[in-house]
C-alpha positions in Angstrom: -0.1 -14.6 16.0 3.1 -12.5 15.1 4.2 -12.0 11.4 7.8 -11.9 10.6 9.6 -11.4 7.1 13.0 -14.0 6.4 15.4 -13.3 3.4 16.5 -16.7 3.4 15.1 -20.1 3.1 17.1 -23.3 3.2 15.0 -26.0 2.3 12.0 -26.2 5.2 13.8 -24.2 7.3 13.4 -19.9 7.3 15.9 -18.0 8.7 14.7 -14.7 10.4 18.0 -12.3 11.1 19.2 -8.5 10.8 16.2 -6.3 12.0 13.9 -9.0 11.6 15.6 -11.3 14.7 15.7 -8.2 16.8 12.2 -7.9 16.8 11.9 -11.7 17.4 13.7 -10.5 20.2 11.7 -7.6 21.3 8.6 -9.5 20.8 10.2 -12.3 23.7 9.2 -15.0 20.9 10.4 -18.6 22.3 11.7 -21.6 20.7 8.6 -23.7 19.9 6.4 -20.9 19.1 4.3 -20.4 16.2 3.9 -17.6 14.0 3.7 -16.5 10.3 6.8 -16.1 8.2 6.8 -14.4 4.8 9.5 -15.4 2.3 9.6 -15.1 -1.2 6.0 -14.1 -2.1 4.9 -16.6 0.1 3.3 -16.7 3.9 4.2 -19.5 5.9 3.3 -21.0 9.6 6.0 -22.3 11.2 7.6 -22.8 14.5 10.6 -21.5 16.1 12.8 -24.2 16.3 16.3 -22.7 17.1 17.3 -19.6 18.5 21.3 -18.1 18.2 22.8 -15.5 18.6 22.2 -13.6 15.2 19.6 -15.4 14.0 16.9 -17.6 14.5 15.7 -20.7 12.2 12.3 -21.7 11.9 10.3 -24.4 10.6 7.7 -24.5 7.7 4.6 -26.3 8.7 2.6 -25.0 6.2 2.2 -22.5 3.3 -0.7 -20.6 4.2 -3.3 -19.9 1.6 -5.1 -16.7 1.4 -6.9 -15.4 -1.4 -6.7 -12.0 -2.2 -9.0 -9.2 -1.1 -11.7 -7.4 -3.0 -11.8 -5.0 -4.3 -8.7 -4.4 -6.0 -7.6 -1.1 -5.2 -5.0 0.8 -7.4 -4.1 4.1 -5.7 -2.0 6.8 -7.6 -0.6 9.3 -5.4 0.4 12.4 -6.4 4.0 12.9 -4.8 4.0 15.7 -2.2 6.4 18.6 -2.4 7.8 17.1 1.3 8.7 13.6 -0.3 9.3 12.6 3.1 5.2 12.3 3.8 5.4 9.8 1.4 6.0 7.8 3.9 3.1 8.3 6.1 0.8 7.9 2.9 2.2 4.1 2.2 1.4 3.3 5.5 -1.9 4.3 5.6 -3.0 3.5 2.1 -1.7 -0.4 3.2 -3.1 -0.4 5.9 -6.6 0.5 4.8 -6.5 -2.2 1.9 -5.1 -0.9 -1.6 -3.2 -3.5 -3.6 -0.9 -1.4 -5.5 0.3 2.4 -5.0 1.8 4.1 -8.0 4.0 7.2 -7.4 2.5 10.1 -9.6 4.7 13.1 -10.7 2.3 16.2 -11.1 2.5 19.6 -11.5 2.3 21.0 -8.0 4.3 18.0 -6.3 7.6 16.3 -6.0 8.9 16.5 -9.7 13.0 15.4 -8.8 13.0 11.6 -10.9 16.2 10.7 -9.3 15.4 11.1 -5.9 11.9 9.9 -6.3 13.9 6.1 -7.2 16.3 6.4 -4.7 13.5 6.1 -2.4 11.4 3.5 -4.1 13.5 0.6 -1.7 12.5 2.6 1.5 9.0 2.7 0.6 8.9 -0.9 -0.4 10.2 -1.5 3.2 7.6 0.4 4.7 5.0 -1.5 2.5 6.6 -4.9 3.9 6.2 -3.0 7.6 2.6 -2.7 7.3 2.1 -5.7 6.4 3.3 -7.0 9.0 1.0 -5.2 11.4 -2.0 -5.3 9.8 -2.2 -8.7 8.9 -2.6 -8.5 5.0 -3.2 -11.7 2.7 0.1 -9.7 1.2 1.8 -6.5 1.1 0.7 -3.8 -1.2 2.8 -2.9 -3.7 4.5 -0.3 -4.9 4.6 0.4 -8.5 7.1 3.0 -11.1 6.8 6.6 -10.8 4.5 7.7 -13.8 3.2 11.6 -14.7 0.2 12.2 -14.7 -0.1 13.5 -18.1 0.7 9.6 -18.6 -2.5 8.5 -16.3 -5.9 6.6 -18.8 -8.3 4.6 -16.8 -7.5 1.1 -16.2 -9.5 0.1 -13.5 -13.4 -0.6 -14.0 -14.2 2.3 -12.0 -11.1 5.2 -12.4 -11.8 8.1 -10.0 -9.8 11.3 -9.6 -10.2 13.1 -5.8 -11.2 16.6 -6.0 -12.9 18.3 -3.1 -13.1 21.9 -4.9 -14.9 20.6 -8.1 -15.9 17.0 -7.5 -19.1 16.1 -8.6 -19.8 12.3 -7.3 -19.7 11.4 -3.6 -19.4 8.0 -2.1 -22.7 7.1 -2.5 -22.6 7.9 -6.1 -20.0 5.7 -6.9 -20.9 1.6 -8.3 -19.5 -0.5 -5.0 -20.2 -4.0 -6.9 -16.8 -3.5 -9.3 -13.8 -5.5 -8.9 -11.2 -2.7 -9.5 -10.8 1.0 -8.7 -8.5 3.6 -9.5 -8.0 6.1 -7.1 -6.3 9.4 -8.1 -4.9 11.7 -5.3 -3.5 15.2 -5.5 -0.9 16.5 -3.7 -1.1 19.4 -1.1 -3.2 22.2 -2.6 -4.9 20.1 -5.5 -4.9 19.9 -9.3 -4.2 22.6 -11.6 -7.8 22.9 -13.0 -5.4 21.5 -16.4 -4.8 18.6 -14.4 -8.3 18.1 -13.7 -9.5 18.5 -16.9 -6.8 16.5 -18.8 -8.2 13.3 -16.3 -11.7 14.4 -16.6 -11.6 13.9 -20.8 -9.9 10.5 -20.1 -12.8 9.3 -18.3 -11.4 9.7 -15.1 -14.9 10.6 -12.5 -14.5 13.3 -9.9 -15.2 12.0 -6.3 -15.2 14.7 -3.4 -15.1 13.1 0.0 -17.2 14.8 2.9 -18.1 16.8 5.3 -14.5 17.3 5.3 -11.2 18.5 3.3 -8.6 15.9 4.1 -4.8 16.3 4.2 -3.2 14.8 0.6 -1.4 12.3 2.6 -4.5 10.9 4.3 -7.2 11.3 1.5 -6.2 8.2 -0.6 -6.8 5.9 2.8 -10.1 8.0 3.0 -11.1 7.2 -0.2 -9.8 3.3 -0.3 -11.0 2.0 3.7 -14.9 3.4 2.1 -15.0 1.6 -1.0 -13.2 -1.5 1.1 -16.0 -1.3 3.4 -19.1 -0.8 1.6 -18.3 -2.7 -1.3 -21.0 -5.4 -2.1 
């Protein structure tokens, strides 16, 4: 069933328009078809009841209930000197599961404050784009840019990603938590500071194997595992 987001509700009806009606449109959805509508926190099924020009209205049938997924997965992501791979990383950290991302400014990444918020929108979108395709209980969010000199453990399990000096794989970790941190580095890695500083905090160092993954794909690594073989 196809997933569309509306920025308007008028009582029990949702009204899908803008880039959301065009792909309504591309999709060749009909009046009197279902699918899911997300509005205001909330996920809907409803049918298509009316189709314009501009827009299209559709009915609520029902709000539908989906509890959220376990683990809860917290990723902070280094911000890469290329902010534009950011990007890619939402999309793949969503996809593979993580309830929240949190931007991190670190020593060897993006450091620019102003242009990191002037993209926060854009990655929301991308967030709400995901969603969409994979078929989340809801989209992952997006949290405020933090340093990392700002970073403690908050989750049950806080784990720091370092495939030079890491000294836990997997297998090592406890997969019967509720909540994990996951830190990620940008292109390069930590300063061995960096590493240190987390390491005192109580941060543990994971290294995923056999390989050396790219920054941008090493927090979906890290999050579609613990998804999976959590117990």
């Amino acid at each position: 069933m196809e997933r569309l987001i509306c920025a308007q509700r008028e009582g029990s009806l949702l009204k899908i328009s803008n880039s959301e009606f065009k792909h309504l449109k591309a999709l060749r959805l009909k009046e009197g078809e279902r699918l899911e509508v997300y509005c205001e926190d909330k996920l809907y099924l409803a049918v298509i009841s009316q189709i314009n020009k501009d827009y299209a209205l559709c009915s609520i049938l029902e709000e539908i209930e989906k509890p959220p997924t376990k683990p809860t997965i917290v990723v902070y992501q280094c911000i890469p000197i290329e902010l534009s791979l950011m990007d890619e990383v939402i999309d793949r950290v969503s996809q593979a599961g993580a309830f929240k991302l949190a931007p991190v400014i670190c020593k060897r990444g993006f450091k620019e404050i102003s242009k990191i918020k002037e993209k926060m929108e854009r990655w929301r979108r991308i967030s709400l784009a995901s969603f969409k395709q994979c078929k989340r209980p809801r989209p992952m969010e997006i949290d405020s840019p933090v340093k990392l000199t700002d970073l403690y453990p908050r989750e049950e399990v806080s784990l720091v990603l370092d495939n030079f000096g890491g000294s836990l794989s997997i297998k090592d970790i406890d997969l019967s938590r509720e909540s994990y941190g996951i830190v990620v580095g940008p292109e390069g890695g930590f300063s061995q500071e960096e590493v240190e500083l987390l390491k005192n905090r109580g941060f543990l160092t994971l290294i995923l194997k056999p390989y050396i993954y790219r920054s941008e794909m090493a927090g979906a690594v890290a999050t579609a595992l613990i998804m999976n073989l959590h117990v």
